[in-house]
C-alpha positions in Angstrom: -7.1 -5.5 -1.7 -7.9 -8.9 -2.0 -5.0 -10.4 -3.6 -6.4 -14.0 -4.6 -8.8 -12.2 -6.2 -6.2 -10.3 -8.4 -4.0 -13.7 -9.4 -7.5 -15.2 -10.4 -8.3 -11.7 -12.8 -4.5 -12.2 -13.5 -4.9 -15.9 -15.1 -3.0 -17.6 -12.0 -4.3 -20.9 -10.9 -5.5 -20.7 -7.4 -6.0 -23.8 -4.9 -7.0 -24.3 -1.5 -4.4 -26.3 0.1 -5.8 -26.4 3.3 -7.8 -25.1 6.3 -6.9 -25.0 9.3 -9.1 -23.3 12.2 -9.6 -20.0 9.9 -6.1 -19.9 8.7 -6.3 -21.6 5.2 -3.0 -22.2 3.0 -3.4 -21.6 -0.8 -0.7 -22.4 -3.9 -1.0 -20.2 -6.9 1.2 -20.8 -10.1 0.7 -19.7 -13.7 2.7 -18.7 -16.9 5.4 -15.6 -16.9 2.9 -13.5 -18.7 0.1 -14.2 -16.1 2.7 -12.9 -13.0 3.5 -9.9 -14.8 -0.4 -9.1 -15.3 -0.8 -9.8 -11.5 2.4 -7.6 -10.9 0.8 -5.1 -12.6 -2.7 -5.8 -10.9 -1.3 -5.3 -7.1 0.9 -2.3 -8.7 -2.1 -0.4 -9.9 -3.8 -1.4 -6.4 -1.8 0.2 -4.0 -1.7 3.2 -6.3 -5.3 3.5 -5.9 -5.3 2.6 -2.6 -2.2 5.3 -1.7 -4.3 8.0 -3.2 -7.7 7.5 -1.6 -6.7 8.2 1.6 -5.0 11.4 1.3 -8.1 13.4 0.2 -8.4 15.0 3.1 -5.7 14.6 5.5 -3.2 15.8 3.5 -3.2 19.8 4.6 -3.2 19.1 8.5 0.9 17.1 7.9 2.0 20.2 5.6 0.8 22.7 7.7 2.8 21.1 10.7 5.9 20.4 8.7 5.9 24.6 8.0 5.4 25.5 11.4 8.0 23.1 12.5 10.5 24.5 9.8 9.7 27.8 10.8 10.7 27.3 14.4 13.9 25.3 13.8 14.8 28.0 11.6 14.8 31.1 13.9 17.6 31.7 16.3 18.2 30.3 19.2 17.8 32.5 22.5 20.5 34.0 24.7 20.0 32.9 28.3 20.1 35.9 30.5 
């Protein structure tokens, strides 16, 4: 997520403030409505990006969450 790239799409100002090395410093400002467009922008973002991911590795962490419930929930055994 590139999130300069969302406050522009948002209607935020963005400016370079400087560069340093390859770190660079930005300031962003805008009106009320533009940070609520931009709240909204990195909201809907991470949802995305939340759900991509999961497609397929979402059976193998249920699968060992059962088999881990399943043992804590038998008894434990006498020692003879």
């Amino acid at each position: 997520m590139d999130i300069l790239e969302l406050a522009r799409k948002a209607g935020m100002q963005v400016l370079l403030d400087a560069q340093i090395g390859q770190q660079s410093y930005h300031s962003v400002s805008g009106s009320l409505t533009a940070l609520q467009r931009f709240a909204d922008a990195v909201c809907a973002a991470k949802t995305e990006q939340a759900a991509a991911p999961n497609n397929g590795t979402a059976a193998t962490p249920k699968a060992s969450a059962v088999t881990a419930d399943s043992t804590e929930a038998a008894p434990p055994q006498p020692v003879r």
